[in-house]
C-alpha positions in Angstrom: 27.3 -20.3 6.1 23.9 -18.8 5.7 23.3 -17.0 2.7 19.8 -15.4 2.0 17.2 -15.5 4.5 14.1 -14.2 2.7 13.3 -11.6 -0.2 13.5 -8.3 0.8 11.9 -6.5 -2.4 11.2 -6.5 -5.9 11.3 -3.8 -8.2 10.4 -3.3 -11.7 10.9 -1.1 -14.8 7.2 0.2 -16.4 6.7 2.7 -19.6 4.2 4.5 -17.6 5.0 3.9 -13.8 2.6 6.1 -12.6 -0.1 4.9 -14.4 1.1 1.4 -13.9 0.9 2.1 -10.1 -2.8 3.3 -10.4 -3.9 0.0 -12.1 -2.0 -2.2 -9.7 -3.6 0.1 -6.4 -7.0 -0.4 -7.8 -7.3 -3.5 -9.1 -4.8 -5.3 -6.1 -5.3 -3.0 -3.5 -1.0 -3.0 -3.2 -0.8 0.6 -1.1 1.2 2.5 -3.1 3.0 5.4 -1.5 4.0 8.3 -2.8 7.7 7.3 -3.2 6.5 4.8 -5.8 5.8 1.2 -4.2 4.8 0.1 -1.2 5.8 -1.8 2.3 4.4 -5.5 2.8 4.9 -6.0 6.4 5.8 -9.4 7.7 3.6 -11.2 10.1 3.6 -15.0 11.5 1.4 -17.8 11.1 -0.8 -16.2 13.7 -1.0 -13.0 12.1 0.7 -11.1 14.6 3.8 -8.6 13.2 7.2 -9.6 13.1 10.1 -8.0 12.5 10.9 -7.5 8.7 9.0 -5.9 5.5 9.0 -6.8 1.6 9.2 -4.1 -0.5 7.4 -3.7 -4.0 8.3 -0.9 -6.2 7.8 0.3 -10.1 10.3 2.2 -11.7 10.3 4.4 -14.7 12.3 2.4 -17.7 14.2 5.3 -17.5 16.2 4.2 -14.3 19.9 2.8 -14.4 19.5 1.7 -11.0 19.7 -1.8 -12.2 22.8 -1.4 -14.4 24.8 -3.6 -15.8 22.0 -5.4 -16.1 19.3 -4.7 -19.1 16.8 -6.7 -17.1 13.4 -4.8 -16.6 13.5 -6.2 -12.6 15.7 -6.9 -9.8 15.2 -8.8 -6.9 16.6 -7.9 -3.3 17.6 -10.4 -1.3 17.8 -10.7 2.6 21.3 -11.9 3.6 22.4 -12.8 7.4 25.5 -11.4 6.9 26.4 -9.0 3.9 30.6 -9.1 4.0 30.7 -12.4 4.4 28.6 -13.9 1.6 30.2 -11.2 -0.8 33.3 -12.6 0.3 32.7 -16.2 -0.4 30.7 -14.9 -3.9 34.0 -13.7 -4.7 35.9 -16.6 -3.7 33.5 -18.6 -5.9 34.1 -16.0 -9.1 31.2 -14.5 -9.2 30.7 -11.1 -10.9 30.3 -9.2 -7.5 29.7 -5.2 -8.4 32.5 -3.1 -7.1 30.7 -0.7 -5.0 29.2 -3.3 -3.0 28.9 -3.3 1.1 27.6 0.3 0.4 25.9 1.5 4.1 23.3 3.2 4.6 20.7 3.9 7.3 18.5 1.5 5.4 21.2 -1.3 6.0 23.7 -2.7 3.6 24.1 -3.3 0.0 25.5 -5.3 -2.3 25.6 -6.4 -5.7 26.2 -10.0 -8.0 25.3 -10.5 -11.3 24.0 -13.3 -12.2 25.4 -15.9 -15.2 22.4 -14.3 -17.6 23.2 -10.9 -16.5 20.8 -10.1 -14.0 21.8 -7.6 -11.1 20.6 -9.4 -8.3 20.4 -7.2 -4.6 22.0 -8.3 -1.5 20.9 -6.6 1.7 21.5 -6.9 5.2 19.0 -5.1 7.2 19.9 -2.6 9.8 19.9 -4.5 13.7 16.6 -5.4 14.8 14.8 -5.4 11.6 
């Protein structure tokens, strides 16, 4: 079975977000949107755009978006097939967070902590993304 397939974001905790955001647009030119972080769109080797984007995005410390987990980050993974792997996480004891298989139009969601307490994102993207 095929589990993840690419990264599909990474998001952050900052004391100053805003300001954080600032530094990061104008010293890494990272186009930072008004909802916080921005898109990285994929392309291939030739340049050309493919189907698919990474997304980047600070948060305010604040957030308990990332609960359980006390990490300052969490990473979002691209899975094939959301149901499935959660099911097979399960199988093989993983800490799989109850709400997961969420839908939304953005796709779907899940959850696993990881063995050092990390909340680590699983997400199927909606067909044809």
């Amino acid at each position: 079975m095929q589990r993840v397939t690419g990264i599909g974001g990474i998001f952050f905790k900052a004391k100053d977000p805003v300001a954080l955001r600032a530094w990061y647009k104008d010293h890494l030119g990272i186009d930072v949107q008004d909802w916080g972080g921005a898109a990285f769109r994929w392309v291939d080797a030739a340049g050309n755009p493919t189907p698919g984007t990474t997304v980047w995005n600070i948060a305010p410390e604040t957030t308990d978006y990332y609960a359980p987990s006390t990490a300052p980050f969490m990473v979002n993974y691209r899975v094939a097939d959301l149901k499935a792997l959660l099911l097979e996480l399960r199988k093989e004891g993983c800490n799989v967070v109850d709400k997961s298989g969420e839908d939304s139009e953005y796709g779907k969601f899940g959850w696993v902590i990881d063995p050092e307490g990390n909340k680590v994102e699983l997400w199927e993207p909606p067909a044809g993304e």
